[in-house]
C-alpha beads as a LAMMPS data file, in Angstrom:
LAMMPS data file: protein, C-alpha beads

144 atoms
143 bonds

1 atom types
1 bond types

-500.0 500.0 xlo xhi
-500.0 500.0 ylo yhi
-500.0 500.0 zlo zhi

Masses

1 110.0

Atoms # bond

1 1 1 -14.001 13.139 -16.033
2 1 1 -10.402 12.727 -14.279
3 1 1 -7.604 13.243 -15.405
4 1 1 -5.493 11.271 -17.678
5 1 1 -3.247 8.366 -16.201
6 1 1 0.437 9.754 -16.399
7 1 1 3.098 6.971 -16.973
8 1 1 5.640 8.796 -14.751
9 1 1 3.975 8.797 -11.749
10 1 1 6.105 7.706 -8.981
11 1 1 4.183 3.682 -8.365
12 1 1 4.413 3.520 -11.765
13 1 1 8.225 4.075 -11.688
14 1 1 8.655 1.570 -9.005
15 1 1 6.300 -0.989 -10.605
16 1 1 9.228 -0.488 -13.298
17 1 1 11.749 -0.884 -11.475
18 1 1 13.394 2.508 -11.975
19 1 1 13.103 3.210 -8.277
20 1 1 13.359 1.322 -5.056
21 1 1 10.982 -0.683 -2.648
22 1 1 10.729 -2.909 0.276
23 1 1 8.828 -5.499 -1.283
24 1 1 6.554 -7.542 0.895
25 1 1 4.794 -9.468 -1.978
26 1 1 4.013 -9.170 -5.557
27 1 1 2.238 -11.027 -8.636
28 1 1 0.548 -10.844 -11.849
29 1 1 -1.764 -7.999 -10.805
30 1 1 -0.337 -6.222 -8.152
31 1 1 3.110 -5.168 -5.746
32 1 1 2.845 -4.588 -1.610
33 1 1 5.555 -2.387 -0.551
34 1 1 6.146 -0.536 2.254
35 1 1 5.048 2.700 2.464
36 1 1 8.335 5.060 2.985
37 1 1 6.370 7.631 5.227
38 1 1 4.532 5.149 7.674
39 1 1 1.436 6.634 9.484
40 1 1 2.258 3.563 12.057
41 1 1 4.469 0.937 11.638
42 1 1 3.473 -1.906 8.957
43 1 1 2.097 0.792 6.937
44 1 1 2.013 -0.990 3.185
45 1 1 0.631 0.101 -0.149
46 1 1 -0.946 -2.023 -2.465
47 1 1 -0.403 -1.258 -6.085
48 1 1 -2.247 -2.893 -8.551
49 1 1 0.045 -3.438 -11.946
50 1 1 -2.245 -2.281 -14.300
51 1 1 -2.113 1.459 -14.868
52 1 1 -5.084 3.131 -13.354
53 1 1 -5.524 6.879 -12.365
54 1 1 -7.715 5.822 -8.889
55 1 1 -10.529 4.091 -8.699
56 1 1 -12.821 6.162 -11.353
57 1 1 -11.426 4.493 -13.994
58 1 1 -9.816 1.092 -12.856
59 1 1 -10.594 -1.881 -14.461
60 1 1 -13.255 -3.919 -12.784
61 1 1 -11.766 -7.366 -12.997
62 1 1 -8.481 -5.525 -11.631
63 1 1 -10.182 -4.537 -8.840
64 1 1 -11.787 -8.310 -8.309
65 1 1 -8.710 -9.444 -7.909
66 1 1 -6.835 -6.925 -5.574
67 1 1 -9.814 -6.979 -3.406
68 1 1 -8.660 -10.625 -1.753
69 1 1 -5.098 -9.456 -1.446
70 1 1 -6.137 -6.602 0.293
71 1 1 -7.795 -8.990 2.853
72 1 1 -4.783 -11.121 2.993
73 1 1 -2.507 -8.055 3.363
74 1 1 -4.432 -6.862 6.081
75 1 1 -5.039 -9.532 7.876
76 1 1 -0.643 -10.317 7.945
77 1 1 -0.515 -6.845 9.022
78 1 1 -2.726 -6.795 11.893
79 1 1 -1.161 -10.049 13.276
80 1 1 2.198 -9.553 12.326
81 1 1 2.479 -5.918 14.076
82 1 1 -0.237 -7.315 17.115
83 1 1 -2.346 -4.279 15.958
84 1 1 -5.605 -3.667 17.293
85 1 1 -7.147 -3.140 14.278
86 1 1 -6.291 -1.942 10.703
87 1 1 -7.412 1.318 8.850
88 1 1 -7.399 0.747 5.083
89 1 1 -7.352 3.603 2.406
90 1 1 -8.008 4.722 -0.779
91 1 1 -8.158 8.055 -1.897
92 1 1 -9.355 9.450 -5.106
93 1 1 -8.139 12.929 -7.047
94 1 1 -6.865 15.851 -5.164
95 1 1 -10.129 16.701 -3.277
96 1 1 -10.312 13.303 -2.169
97 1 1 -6.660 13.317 -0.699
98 1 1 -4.782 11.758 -3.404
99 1 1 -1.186 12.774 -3.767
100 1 1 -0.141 9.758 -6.258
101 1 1 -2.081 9.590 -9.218
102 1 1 -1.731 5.907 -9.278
103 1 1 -4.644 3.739 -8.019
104 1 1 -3.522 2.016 -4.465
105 1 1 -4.335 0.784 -1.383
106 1 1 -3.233 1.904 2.086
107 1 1 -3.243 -1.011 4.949
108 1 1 -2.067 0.683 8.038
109 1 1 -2.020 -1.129 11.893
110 1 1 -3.770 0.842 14.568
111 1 1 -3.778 0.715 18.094
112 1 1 -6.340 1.568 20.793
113 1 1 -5.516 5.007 21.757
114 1 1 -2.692 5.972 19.329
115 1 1 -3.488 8.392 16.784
116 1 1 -1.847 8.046 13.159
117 1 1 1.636 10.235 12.251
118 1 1 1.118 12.740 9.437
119 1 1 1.834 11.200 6.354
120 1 1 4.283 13.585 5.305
121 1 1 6.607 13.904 8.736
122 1 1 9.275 12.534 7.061
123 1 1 11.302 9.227 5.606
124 1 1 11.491 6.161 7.904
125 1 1 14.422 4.203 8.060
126 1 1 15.693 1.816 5.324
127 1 1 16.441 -0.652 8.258
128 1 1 13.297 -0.703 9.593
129 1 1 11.129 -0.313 6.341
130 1 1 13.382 -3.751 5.881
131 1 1 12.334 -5.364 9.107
132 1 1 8.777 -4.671 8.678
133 1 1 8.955 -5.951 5.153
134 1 1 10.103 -8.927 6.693
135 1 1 7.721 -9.389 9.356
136 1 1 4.670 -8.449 7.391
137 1 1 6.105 -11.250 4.716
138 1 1 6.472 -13.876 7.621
139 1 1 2.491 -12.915 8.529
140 1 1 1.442 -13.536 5.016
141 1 1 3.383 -16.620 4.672
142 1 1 1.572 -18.326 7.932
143 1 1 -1.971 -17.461 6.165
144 1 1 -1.086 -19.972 3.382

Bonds

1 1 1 2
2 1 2 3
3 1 3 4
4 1 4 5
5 1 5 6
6 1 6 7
7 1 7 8
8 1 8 9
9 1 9 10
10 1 10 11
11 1 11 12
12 1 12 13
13 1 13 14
14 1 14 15
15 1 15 16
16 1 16 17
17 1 17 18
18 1 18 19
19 1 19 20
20 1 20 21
21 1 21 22
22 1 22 23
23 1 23 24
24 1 24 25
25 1 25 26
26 1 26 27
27 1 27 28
28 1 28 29
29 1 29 30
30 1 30 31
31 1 31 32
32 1 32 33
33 1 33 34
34 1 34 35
35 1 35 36
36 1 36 37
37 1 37 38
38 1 38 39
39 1 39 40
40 1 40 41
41 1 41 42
42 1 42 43
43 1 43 44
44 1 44 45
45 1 45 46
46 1 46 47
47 1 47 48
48 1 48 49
49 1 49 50
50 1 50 51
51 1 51 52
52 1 52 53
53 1 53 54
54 1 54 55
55 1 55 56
56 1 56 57
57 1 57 58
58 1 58 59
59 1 59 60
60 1 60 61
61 1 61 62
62 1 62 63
63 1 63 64
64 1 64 65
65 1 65 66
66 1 66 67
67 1 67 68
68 1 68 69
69 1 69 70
70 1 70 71
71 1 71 72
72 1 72 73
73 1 73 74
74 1 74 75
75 1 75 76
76 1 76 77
77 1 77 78
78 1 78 79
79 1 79 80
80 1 80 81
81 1 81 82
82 1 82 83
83 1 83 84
84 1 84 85
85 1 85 86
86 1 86 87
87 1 87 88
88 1 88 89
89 1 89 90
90 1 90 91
91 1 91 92
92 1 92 93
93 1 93 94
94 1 94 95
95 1 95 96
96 1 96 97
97 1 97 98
98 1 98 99
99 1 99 100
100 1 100 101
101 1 101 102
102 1 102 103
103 1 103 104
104 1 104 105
105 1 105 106
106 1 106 107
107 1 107 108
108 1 108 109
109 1 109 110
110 1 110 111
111 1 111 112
112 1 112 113
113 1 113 114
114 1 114 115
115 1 115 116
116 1 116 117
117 1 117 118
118 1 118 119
119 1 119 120
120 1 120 121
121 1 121 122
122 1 122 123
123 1 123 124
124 1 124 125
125 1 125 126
126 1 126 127
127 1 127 128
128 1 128 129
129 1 129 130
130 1 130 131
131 1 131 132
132 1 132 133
133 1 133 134
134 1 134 135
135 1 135 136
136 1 136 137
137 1 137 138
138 1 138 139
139 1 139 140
140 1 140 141
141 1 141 142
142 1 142 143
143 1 143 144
């Protein structure tokens, strides 16, 4: 057993509002922001509202309904940054390479030939978290 969910997590803040996003799109069930240490540019988290540890003990008819917004998101992402192709992530406890204990989605552009950035190399730019925001909400906005 995992364990237990802790309130204070950082996505948890944000879903909260206590701290700062660029929001690309939210509902009901989950928030898309971008991710503040891009592996590549366009690289978004998706959040699902309901608290969750990871996926060992999320909520099956959460996941039912993140599961098409993750294709949506992913599919604005890879046209709205011309990518390649798109890695998406999930990681689960420590071992697995989970650094917050909130369940969420990585959607990340790739390109032929380009290797990812280390996650942790450091804070991107307000202005261009803002820009991407943007462009990835443009993306989704076409799909409809």
């Amino acid at each position: 057993m995992s364990a237990s969910y802790d309130a204070d997590n950082i996505f948890a803040k944000i879903l909260r509002g206590e701290i700062p996003c660029h929001r690309v799109y939210e509902d009901d069930n989950a928030l898309v922001f971008m991710d503040v240490m891009p592996q590549s540019a366009g690289h978004v988290l998706i959040v699902p509202k309901a608290p969750s540890r990871n996926l060992f003990d999320a909520d099956p008819a959460v996941l039912a309904v993140v599961i098409p917004l993750l294709q949506r998101i992913a599919t604005a992402a890879k046209r709205a940054f011309d990518a390649d192709g798109v890695s998406v992530m999930q990681f689960n406890e420590a071992a697995g390479g989970q650094t917050v204990f909130h369940l969420h989605f990585h959607v990340i552009p790739r390109y032929e030939g380009t290797p990812l950035h280390s996650h942790g190399r450091g804070m991107e730019e307000p202005e261009v978290l803002a820009a991407n925001a943007e462009k990835l909400r443009s993306a989704l906005a076409a799909l409809n």
